[in-house]
C-alpha positions in Angstrom: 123.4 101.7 126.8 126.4 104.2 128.0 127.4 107.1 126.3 131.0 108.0 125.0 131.7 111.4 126.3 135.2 111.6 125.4 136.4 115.3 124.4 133.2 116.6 126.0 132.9 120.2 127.1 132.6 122.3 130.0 128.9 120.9 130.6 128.7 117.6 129.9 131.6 117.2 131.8 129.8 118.9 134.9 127.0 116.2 133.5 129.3 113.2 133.7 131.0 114.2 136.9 127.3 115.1 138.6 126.0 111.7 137.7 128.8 109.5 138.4 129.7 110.7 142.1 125.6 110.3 142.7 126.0 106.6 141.8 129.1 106.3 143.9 127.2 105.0 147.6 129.7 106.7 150.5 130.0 106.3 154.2 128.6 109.5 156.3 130.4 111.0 158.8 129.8 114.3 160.1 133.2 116.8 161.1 132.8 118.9 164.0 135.3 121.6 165.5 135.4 124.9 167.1 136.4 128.4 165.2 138.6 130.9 166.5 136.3 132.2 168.7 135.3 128.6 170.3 132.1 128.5 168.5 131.0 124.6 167.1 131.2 124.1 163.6 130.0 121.3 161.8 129.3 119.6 158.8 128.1 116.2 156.6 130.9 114.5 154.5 131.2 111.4 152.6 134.7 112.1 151.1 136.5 111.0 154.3 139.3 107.8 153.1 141.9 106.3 155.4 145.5 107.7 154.3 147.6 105.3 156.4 147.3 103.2 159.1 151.0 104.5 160.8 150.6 107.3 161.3 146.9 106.7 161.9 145.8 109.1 159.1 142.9 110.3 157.0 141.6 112.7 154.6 138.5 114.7 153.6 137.7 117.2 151.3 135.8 120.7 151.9 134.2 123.3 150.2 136.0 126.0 151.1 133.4 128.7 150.4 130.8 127.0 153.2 130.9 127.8 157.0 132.6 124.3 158.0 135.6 125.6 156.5 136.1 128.3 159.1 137.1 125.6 161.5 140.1 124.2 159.3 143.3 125.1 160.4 146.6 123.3 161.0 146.8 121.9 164.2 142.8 122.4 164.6 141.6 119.5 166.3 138.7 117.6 164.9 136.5 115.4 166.0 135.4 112.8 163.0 132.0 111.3 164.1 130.7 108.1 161.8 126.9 107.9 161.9 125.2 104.2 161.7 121.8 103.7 160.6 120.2 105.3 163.6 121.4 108.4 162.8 120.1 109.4 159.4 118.6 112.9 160.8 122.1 113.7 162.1 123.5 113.5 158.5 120.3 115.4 157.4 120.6 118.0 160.1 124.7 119.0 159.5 123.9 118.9 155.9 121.3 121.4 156.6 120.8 125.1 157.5 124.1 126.0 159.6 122.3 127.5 162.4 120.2 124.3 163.5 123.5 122.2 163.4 124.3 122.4 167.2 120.5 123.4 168.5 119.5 121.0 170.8 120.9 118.1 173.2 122.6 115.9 170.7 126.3 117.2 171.4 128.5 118.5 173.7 132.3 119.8 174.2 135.1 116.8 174.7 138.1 118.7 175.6 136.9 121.4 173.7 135.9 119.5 170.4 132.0 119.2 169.7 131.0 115.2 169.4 127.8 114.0 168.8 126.5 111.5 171.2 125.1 109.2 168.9 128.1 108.5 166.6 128.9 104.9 165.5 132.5 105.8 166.3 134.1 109.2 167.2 137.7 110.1 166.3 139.6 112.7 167.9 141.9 114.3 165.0 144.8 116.8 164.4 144.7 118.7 161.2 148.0 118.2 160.0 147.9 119.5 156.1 145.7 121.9 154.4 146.1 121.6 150.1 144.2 124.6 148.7 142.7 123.1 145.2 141.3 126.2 143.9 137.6 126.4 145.4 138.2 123.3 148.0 141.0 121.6 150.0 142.2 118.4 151.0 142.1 118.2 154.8 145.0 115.9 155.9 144.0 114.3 160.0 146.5 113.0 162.1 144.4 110.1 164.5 144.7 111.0 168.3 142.5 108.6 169.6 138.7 108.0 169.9 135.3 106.1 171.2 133.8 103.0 170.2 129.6 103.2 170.4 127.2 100.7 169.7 127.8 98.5 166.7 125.2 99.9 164.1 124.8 99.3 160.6 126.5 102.5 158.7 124.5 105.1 157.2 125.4 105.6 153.3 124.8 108.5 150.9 123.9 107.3 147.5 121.7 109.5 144.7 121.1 112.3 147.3 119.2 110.0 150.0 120.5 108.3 153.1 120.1 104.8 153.9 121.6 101.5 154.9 123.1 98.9 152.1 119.3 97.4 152.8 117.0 100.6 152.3 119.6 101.6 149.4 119.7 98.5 147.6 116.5 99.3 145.2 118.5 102.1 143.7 121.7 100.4 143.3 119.9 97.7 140.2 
């Protein structure tokens, strides 16, 4: 049975929003760049969408309080790396404590952009608009070019766990 939540307040609202986005299964990707200083910065996101297809463009939203957004900037080059199924503890890992992002040998500098190695497909982007929405943005990416990897099945977010349509499909009845 659904509920009518029309005129709700502050919290149900919070509610409604809360519960709705958790049903709504997204594609992982994970954004990696460099700050001022050259250091990586990376994060999880499933708000990525194609804007058009000429100019090759796409969007994302951020957070702008967390340390991924120190790397946005115009003209901040990106790198937008989709994660198959294989690649579940990368989402886990960017989504996770900021200093174990880049520990390892999972990465490395492409013309001064951090990639992971194990991406479905990596995008080399331009940021070309920032639009400051109180406590997040909407990241605007200009698409430079990019790498094909191994055709994998895509990793999905859905009700805070990561999966394939497959290992997600019990959740979704």
């Amino acid at each position: 049975m659904s509920e009518n939540l029309n005129g709700a307040g502050p919290d149900e609202l919070l509610d409604l929003f809360r519960n709705t986005f958790r049903r709504h299964a997204g594609g992982v990707v994970v954004l990696t760049g460099a700050d001022e200083l050259g250091q990586p910065i990376g994060f999880t996101a499933t708000s990525l969408a194609s804007l058009s297809a000429v100019p090759a463009r796409a969007t994302f939203n951020v957070i702008k309080r967390t340390n991924g957004y120190r790397a946005i900037a115009r003209g901040r080059r990106v790198a937008v790396n989709f994660l198959g199924a294989e690649s579940a503890d990368l989402g886990r890992r960017f989504a996770g404590p900021f200093e174990e992002r880049f520990v390892g040998d999972h990465w490395s500098f492409d013309n001064g952009t951090p990639v992971l190695h194990d991406a479905a497909v990596t995008l080399f982007t331009e940021i070309t608009d920032v639009y400051d929405q109180g406590e997040n943005a909407i990241v605007v990416l200009e698409i430079l070019g990019g790498r094909v990897g191994e055709e994998q099945d895509p990793l999905l977010y859905h009700n805070r766990e990561f999966g394939t349509i497959r290992e997600l499909a019990h959740t979704l009845v």
